[in-house]
N, C-alpha and C positions, 0 to 999 in steps of 0.2 A: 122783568124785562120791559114790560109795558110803561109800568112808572120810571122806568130807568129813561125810554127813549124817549117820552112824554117829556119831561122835567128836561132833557136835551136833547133835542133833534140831531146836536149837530154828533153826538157818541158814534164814536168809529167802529163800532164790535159789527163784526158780519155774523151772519147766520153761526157759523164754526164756533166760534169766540163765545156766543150764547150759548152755544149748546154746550160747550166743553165747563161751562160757568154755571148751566143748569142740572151738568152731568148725568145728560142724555146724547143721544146722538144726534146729526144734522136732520136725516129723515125723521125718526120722533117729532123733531121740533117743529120740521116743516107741518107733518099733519096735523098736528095738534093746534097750532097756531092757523090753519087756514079751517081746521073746524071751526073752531072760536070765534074766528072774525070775517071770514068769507076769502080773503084773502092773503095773500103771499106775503113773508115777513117785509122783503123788501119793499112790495109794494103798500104794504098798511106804514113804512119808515115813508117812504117819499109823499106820502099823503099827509102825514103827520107834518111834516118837514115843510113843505108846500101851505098847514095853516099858520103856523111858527111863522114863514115867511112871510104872511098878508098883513099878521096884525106888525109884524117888524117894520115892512113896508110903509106903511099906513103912519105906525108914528114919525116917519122920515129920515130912518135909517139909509143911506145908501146900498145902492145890489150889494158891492162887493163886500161889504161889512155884512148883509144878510146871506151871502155864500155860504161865508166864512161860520157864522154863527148855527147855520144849520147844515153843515157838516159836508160843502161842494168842497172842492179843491180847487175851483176859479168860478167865476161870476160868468164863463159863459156853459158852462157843463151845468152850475143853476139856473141861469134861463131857459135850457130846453128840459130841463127837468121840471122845471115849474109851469112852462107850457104845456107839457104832456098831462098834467096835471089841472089846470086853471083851466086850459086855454088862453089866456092872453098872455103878456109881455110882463115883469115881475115889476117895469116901469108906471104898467097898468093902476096900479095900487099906490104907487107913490101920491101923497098931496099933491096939486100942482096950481100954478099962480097965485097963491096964496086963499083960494075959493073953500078950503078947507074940505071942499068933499071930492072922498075916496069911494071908489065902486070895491062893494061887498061882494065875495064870491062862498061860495058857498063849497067847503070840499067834506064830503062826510068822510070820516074815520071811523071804522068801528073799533070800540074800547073793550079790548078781552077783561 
């Protein structure tokens, strides 16, 4: 599941979908996955989701292509998902006036 979500953020499987694919149940999965990693599947997915997005960013993807690729369903349900996450704006990251420098943010994930 890990390398599954790693290698694509944007994978649609919820919590159910894991479990019924790991064939366990959703609460197994939940504990076991917040033993591991400190945290909640969804939220170790949007933190993931949230690095995915900086370096996307970064190379000057536009938001709504980086929504789309890390698994929003619009560019503005990713911007405050990426705030809650970042703290800034996902514009934050973008290249700009051609200066070439991007601000590095730093989002730890922990990797079960």
């Amino acid at each position: 599941m890990v390398d599954a979500v790693t290698a694509d953020p944007g994978d649609p499987r919820a919590l159910a979908d894991w479990a019924a694919a790991l064939g366990v149940s959703p609460r197994t999965l939940t504990r076991a996955f917040r033993a591991e990693t400190g945290l909640s599947l969804g939220g170790w997915q949007a933190a993931v989701r949230a690095q995915r997005a900086v370096l996307l960013l970064a190379a000057g993807e536009r938001v709504d292509e980086v929504a789309e690729a890390v698994g929003y369903a619009s560019a503005s349900a990713f911007g405050a998902a990426f705030r809650r996450q970042t703290g800034r704006a996902p514009s934050a990251f973008q290249p700009s006036g051609g200066s070439g420098a991007v601000p590095i943010a730093r989002v730890d994930v922990p990797i079960a």
